[in-house]
C-alpha positions as YAML, in Angstrom:
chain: A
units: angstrom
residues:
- id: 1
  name: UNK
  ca: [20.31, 5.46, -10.88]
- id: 2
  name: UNK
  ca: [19.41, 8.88, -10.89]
- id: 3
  name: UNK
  ca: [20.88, 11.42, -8.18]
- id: 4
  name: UNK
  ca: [18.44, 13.40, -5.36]
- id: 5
  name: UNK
  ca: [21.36, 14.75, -3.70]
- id: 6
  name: UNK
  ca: [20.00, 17.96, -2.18]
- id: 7
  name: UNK
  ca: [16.40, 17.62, -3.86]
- id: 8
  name: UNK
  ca: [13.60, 18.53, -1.64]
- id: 9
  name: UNK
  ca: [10.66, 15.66, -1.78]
- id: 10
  name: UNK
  ca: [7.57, 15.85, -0.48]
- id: 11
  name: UNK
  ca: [5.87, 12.57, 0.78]
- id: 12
  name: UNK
  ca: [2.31, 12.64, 1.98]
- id: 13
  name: UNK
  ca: [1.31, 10.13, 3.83]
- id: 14
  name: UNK
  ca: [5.45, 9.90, 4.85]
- id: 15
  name: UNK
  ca: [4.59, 8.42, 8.03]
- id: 16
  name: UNK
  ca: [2.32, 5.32, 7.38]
- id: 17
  name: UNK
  ca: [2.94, 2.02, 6.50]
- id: 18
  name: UNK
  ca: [4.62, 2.31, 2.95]
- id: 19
  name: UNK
  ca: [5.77, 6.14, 3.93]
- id: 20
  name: UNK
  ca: [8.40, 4.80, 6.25]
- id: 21
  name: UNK
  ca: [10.02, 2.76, 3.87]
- id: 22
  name: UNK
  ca: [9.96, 5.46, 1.52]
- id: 23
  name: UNK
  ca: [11.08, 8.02, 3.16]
- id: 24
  name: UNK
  ca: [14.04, 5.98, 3.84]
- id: 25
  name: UNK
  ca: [14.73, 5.31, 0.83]
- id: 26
  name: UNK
  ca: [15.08, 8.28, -0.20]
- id: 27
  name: UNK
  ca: [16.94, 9.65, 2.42]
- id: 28
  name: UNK
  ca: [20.16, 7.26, 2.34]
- id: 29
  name: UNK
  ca: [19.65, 9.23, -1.51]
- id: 30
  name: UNK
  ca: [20.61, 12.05, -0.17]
- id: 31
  name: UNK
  ca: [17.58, 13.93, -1.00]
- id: 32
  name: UNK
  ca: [15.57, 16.32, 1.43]
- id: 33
  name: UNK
  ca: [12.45, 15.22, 2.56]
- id: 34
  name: UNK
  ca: [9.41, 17.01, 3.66]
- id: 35
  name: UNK
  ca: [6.67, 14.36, 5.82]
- id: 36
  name: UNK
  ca: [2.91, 15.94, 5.00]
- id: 37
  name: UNK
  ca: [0.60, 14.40, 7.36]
- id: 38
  name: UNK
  ca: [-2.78, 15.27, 8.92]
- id: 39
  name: UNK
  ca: [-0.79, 14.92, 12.33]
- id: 40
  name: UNK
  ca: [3.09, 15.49, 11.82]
- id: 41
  name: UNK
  ca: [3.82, 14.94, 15.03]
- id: 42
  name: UNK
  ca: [2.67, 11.14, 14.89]
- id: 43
  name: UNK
  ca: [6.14, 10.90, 12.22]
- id: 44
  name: UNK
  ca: [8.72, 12.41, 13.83]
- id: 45
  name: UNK
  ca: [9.86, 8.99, 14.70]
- id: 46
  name: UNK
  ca: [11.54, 9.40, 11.25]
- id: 47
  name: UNK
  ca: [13.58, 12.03, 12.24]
- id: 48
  name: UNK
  ca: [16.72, 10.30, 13.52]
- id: 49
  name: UNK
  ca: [17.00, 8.45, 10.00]
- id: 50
  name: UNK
  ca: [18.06, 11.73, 8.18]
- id: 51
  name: UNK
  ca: [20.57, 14.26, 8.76]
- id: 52
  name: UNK
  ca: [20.76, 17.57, 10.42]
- id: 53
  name: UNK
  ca: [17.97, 19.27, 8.28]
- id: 54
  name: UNK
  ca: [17.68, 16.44, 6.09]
- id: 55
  name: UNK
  ca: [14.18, 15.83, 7.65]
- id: 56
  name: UNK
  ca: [10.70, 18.64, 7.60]
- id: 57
  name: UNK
  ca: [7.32, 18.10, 8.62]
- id: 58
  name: UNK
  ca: [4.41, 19.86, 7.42]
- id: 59
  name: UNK
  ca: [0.47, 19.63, 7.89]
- id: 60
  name: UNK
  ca: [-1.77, 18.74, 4.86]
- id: 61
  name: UNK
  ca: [-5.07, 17.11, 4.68]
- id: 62
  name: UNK
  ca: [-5.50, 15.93, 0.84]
- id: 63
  name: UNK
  ca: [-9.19, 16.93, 1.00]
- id: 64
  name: UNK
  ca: [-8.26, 20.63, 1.51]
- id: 65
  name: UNK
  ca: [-6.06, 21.83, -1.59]
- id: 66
  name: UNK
  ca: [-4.91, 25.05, 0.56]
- id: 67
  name: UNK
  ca: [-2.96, 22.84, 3.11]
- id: 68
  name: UNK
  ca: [-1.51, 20.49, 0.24]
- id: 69
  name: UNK
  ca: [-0.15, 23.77, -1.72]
- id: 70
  name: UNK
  ca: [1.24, 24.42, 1.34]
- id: 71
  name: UNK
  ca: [2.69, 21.48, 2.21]
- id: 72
  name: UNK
  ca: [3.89, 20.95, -1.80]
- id: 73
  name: UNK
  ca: [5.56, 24.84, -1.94]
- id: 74
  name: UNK
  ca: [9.42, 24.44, -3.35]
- id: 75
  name: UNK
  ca: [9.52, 20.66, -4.11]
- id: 76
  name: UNK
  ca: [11.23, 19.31, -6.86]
- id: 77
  name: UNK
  ca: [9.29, 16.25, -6.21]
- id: 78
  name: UNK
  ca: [6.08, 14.78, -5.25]
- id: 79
  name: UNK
  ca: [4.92, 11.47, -3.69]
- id: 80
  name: UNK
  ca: [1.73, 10.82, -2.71]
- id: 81
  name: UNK
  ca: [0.88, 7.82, -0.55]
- id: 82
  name: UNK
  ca: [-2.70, 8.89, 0.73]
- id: 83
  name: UNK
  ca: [-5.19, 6.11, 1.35]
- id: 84
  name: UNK
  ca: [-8.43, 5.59, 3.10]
- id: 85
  name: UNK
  ca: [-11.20, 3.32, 3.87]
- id: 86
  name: UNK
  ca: [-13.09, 5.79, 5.09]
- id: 87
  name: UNK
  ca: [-14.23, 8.76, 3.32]
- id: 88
  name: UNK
  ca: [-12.62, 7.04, 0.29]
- id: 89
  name: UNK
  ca: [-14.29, 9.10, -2.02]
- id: 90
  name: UNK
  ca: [-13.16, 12.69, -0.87]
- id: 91
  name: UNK
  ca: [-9.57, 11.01, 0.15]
- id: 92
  name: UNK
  ca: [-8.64, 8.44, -2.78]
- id: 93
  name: UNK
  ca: [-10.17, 10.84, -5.55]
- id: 94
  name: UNK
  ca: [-10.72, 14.43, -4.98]
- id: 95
  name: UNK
  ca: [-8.14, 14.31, -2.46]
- id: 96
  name: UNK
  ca: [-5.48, 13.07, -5.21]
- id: 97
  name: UNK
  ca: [-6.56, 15.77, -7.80]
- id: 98
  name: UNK
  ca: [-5.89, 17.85, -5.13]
- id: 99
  name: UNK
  ca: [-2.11, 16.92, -4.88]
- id: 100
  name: UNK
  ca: [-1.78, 16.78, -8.76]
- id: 101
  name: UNK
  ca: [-3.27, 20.47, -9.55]
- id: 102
  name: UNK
  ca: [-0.91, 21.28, -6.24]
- id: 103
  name: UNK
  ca: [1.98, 19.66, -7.69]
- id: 104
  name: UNK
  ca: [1.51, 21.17, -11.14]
- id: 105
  name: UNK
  ca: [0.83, 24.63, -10.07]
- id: 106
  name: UNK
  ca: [4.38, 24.47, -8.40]
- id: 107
  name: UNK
  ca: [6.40, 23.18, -10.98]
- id: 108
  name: UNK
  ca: [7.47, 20.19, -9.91]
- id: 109
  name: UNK
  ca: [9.76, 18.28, -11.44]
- id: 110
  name: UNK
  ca: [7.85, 15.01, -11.04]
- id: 111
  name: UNK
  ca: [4.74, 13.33, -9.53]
- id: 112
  name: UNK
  ca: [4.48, 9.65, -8.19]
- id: 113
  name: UNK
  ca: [1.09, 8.30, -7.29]
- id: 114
  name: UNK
  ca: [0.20, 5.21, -5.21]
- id: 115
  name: UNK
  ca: [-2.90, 3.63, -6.45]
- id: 116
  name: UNK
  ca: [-4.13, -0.02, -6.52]
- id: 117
  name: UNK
  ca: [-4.61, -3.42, -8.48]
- id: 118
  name: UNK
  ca: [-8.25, -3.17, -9.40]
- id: 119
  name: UNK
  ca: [-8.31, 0.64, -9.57]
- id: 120
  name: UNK
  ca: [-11.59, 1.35, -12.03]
- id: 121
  name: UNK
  ca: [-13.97, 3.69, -12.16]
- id: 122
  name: UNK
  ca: [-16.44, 0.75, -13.21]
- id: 123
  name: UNK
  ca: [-15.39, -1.19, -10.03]
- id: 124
  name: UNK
  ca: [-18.32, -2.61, -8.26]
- id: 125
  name: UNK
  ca: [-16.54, -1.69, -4.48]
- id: 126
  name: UNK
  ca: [-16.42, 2.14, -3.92]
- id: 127
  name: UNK
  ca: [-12.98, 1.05, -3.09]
- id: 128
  name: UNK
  ca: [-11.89, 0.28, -6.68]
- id: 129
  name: UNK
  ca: [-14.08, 3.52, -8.22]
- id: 130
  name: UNK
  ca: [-12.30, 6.07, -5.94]
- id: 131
  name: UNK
  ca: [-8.31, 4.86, -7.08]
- id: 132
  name: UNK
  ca: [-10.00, 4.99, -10.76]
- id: 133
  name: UNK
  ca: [-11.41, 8.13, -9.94]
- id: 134
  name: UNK
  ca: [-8.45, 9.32, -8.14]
- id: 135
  name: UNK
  ca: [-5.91, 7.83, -11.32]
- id: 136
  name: UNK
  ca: [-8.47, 10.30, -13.51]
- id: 137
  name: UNK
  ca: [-8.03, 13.03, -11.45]
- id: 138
  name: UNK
  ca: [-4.49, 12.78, -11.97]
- id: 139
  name: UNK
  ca: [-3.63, 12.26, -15.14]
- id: 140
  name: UNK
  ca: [-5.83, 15.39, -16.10]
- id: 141
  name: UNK
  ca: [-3.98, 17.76, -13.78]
- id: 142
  name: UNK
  ca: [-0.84, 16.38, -13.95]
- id: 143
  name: UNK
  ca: [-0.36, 14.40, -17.17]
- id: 144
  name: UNK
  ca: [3.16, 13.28, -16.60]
- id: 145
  name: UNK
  ca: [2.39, 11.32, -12.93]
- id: 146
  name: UNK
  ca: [3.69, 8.26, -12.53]
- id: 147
  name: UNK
  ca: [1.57, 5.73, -11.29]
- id: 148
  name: UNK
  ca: [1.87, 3.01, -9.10]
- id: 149
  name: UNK
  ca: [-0.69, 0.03, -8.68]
- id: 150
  name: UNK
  ca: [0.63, -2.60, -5.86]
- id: 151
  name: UNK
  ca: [-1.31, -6.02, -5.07]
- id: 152
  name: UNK
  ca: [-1.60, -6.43, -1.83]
- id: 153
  name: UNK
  ca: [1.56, -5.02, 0.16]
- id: 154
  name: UNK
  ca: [3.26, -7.48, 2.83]
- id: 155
  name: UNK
  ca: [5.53, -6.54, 5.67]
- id: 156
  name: UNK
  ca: [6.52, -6.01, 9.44]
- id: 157
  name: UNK
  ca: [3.71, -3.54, 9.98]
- id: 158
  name: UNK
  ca: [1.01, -4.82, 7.61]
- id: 159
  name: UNK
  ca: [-2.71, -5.22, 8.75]
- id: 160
  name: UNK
  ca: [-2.84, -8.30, 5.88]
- id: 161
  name: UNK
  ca: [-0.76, -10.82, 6.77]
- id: 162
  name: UNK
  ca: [-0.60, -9.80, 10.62]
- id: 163
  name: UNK
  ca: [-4.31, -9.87, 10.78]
- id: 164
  name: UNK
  ca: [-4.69, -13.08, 9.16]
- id: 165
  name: UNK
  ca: [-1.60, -14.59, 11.50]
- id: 166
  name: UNK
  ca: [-3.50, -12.89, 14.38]
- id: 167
  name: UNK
  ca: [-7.20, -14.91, 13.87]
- id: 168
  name: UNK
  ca: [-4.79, -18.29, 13.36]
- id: 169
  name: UNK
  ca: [-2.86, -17.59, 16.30]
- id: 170
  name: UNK
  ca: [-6.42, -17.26, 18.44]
- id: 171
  name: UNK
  ca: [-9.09, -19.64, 16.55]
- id: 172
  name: UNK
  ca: [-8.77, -23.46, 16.44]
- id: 173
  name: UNK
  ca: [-11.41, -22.98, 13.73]
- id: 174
  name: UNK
  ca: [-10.73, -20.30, 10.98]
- id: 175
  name: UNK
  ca: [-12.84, -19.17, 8.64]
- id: 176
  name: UNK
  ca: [-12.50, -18.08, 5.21]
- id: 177
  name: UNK
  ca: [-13.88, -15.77, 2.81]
- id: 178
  name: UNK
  ca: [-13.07, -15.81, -0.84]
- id: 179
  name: UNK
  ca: [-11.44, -18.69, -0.55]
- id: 180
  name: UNK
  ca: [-9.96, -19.09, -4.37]
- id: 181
  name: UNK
  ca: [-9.34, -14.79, -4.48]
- id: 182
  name: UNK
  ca: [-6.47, -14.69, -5.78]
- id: 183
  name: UNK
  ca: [-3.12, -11.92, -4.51]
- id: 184
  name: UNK
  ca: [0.17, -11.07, -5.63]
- id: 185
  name: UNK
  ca: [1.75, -9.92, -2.51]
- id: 186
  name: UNK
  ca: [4.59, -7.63, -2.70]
- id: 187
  name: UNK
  ca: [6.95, -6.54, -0.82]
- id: 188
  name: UNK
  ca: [6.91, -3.30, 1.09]
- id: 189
  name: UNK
  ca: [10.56, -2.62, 0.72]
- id: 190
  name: UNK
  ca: [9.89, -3.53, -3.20]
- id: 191
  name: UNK
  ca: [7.51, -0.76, -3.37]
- id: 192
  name: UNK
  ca: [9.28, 1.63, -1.86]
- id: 193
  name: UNK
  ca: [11.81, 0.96, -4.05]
- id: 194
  name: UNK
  ca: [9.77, 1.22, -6.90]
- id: 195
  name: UNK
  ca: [8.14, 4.74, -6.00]
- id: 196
  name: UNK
  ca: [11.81, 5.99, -5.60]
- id: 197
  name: UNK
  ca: [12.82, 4.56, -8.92]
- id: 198
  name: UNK
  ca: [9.62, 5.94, -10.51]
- id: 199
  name: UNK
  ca: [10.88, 9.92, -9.69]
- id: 200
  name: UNK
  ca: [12.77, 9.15, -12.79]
- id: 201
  name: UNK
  ca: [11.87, 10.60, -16.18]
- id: 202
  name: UNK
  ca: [11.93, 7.18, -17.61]
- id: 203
  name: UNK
  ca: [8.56, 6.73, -15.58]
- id: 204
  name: UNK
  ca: [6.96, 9.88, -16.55]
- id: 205
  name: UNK
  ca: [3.52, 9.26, -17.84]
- id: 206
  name: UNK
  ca: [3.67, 6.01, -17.24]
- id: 207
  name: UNK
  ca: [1.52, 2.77, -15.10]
- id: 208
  name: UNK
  ca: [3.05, 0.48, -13.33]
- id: 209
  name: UNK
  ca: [1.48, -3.02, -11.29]
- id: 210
  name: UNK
  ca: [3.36, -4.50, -9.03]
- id: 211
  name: UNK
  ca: [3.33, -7.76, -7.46]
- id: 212
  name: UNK
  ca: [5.25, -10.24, -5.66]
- id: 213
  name: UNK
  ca: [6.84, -13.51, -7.30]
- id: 214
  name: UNK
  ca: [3.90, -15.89, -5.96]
- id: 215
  name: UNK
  ca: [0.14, -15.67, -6.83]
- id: 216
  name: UNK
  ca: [-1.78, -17.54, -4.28]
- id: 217
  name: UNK
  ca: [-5.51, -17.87, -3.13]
- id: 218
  name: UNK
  ca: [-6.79, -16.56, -0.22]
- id: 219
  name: UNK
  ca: [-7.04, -20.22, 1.49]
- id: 220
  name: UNK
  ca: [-3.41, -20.83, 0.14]
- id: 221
  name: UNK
  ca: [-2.54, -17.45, 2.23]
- id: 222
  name: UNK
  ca: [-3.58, -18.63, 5.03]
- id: 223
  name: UNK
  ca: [-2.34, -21.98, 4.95]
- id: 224
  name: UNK
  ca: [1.32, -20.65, 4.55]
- id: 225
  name: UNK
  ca: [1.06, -18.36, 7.02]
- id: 226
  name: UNK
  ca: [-0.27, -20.82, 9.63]
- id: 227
  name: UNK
  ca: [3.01, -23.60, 8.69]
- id: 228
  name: UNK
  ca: [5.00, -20.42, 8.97]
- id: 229
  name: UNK
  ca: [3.61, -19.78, 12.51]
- id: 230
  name: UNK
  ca: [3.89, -23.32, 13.59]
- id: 231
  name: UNK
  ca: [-0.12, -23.46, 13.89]
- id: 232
  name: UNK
  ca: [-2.80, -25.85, 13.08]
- id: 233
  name: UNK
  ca: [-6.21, -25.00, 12.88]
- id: 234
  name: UNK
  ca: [-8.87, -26.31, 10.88]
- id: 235
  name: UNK
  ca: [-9.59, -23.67, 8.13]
- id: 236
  name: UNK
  ca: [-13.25, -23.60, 6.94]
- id: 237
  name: UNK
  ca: [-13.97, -22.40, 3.00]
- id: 238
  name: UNK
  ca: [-17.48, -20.53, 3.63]
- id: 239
  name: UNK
  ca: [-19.52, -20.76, 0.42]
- id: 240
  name: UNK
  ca: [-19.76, -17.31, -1.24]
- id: 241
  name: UNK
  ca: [-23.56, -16.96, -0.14]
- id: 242
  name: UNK
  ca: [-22.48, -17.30, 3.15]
- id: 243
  name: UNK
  ca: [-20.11, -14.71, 3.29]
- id: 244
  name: UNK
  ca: [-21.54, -12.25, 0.74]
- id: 245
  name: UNK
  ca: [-24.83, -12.36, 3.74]
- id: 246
  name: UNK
  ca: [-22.32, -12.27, 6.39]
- id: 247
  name: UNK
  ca: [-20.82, -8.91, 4.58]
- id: 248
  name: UNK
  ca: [-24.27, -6.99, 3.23]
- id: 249
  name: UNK
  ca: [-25.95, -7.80, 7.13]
- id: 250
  name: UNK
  ca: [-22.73, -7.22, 9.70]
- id: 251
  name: UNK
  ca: [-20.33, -5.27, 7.58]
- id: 252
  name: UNK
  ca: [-21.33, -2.17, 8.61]
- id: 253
  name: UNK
  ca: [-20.68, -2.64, 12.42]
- id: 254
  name: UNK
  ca: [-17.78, -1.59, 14.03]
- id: 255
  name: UNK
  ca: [-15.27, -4.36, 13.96]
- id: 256
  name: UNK
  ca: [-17.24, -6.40, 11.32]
- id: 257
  name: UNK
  ca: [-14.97, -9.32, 10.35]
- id: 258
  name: UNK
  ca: [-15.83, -8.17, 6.50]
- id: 259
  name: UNK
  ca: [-17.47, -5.09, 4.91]
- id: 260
  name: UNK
  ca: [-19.55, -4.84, 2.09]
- id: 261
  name: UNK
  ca: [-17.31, -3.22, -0.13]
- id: 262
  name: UNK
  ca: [-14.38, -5.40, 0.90]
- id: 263
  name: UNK
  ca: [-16.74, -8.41, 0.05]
- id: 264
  name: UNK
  ca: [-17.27, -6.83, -3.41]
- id: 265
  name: UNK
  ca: [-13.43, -6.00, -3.86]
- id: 266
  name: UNK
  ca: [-12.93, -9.61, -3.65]
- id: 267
  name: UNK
  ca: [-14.64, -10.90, -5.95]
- id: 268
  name: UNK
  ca: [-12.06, -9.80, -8.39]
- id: 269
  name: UNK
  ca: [-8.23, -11.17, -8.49]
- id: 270
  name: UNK
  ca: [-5.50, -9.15, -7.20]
- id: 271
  name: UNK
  ca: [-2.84, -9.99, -9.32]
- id: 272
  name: UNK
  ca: [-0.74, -8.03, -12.11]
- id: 273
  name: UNK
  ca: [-2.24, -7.84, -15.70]
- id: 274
  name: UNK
  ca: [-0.55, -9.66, -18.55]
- id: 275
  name: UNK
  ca: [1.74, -7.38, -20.07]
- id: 276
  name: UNK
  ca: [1.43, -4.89, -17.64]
- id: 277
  name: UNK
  ca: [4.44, -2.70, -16.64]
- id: 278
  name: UNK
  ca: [6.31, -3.60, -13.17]
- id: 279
  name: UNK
  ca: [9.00, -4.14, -10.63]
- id: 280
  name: UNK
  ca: [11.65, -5.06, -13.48]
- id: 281
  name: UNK
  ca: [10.41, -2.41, -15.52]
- id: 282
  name: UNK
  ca: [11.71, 0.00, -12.53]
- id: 283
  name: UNK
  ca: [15.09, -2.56, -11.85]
- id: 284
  name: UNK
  ca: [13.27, -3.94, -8.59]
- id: 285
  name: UNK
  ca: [13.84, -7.82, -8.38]
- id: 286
  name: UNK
  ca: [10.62, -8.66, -6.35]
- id: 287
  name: UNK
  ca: [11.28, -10.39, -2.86]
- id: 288
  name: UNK
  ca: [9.26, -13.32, -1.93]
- id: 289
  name: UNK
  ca: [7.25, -13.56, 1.66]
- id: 290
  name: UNK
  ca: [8.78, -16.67, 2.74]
- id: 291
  name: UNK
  ca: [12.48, -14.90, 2.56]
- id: 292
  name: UNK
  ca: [11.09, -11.86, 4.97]
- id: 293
  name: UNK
  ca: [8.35, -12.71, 7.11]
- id: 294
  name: UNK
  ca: [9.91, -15.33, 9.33]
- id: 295
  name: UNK
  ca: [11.77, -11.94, 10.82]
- id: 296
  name: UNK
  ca: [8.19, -10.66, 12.58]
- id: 297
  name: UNK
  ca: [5.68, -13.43, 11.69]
- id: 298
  name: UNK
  ca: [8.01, -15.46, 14.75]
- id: 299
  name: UNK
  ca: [5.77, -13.54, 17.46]
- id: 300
  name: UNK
  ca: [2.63, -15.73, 16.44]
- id: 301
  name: UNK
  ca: [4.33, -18.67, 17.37]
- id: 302
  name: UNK
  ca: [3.84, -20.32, 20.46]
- id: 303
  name: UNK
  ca: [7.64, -20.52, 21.37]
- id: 304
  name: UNK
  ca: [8.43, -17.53, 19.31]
- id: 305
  name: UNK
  ca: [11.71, -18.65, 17.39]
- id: 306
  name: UNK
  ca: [12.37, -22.29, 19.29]
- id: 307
  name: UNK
  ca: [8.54, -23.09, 18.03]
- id: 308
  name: UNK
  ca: [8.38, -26.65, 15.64]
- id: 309
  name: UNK
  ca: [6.66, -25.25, 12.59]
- id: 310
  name: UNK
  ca: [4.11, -27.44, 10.78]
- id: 311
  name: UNK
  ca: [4.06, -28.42, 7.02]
- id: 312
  name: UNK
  ca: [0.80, -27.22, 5.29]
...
């Protein structure tokens, strides 16, 4: 295990969802880290978890290269953890050249990229074509990038599995799209993991897909998580015409239980490729969901943790 004593890191996108658990990680490493958000202020909550001076905040906006130099200036390390659904384009592609020409024209030491099972520029869902785009844009400004593809990422403050455990909690009748998609859901304390572990020059140049020690279908998914959640409701497999019509005629509106390009991004598995590189490639023993998620997932049960839990 390599050292970061005293290294300074920069993490964009430090304060979302997979940043927090990075940024930890990295700081019970010892190394410095610098938080580059659109809005720094909304990640000072991760202040307290470093030392005095362990912790700096900066401003960057990935789709404006001036900011991201800024925000990348005396690093000996980059991570960059920028996604979007919206303006995916301009965030997920230019937006990650951006950080990789940034990165090089500093000299850092290394560059770790977050990308995404089913990143291609081929994809039929804009979302696949901008991480293709974006792993392009990359590797041609910074060569030596690691990258990192997770399935689906699981954890206290997902918006997968809480979203899913929020409809069951609510709806005696549930339905379900892409009923037989498959996911490998990992761990968000895996990944971060992983994206520390990937600073290393052992993972220089190099593509890695992670996933979780279960595959399951999306009506599988859902299943689980209502036995997990004590809840019963009937779950209804909608046909693929229905809910490709449901996603080209509502998915634009606000709140639209599906979008279009989501609709599209299903229609391909989200699971790691044979003979792909992964977790054990990077020493990360993968963590399944039903040794975690009983520690939030206990909130969508009726009697929180003295709730009788059904067997689906």
């Amino acid at each position: 295990m390599q050292t970061l004593d005293g290294q300074l890191i920069t993490v964009l996108g430090g304060g979302g969802f997979v940043g927090r658990y990075v940024v930890q990680k990295l700081l019970a490493r010892g190394a410095r880290v610098r938080i580059a958000e659109r809005a720094p202020r909304k990640a000072t909550f991760l202040k307290p978890l470093g030392g005095l001076g362990q912790t700096q905040f900066a401003a960057a906006d990935v789709r404006d290269p001036a900011s991201v130099a800024r925000a990348i200036a005396g690093s000996d390390a980059v991570i960059n953890l920028v996604g979007s659904f919206a303006d995916m384009q301009a965030v997920q592609a230019a937006g990650a050249g951006h950080v990789a020409a940034a990165a090089n024209a500093a000299g850092v030491r290394s560059l770790v990229h977050i990308s995404a099972i089913g990143a291609d520029r081929e994809s039929p869902s804009l979302y696949g074509r901008s991480k293709g785009d974006g792993e392009a844009a990359v590797r041609a400004a910074f060569s030596a990038a690691a990258i990192i593809r997770p399935s689906i990422i699981f954890g206290r403050e997902d918006q997968f599995i809480n979203r899913f455990a929020t409809m069951i909690r609510f709806l005696p009748v549930v339905p379900v799209v892409a009923p037989h998609a498959k996911f490998q859901p990992v761990y968000v304390g895996d990944v971060a993991d992983a994206v520390v572990a990937a600073l290393g020059d052992d993972a220089a140049g190099k593509t890695f897909e992670l996933g979780g020690p279960q595959v399951l279908t999306m009506i599988e998914l859902q299943r689980w998580i209502a036995g997990a959640t004590g809840r019963d409701p009937l779950f209804v497999e909608l046909p693929d015409a229905v809910s490709g019509a449901l996603a080209s005629g509502l998915g634009w509106a606000p709140g639209a239980p599906i979008t279009k390009d989501q609709w599209l991004m299903l229609q391909r598995d989200n699971v790691v490729a044979e003979g792909a590189a992964g977790l054990a490639d990077l020493g990360v023993t993968p963590t399944a969901l039903a040794s975690v998620a009983d520690g939030w997932l206990v909130q969508y049960r009726r009697n929180g943790r003295f709730a009788k839990l059904v067997s689906n």
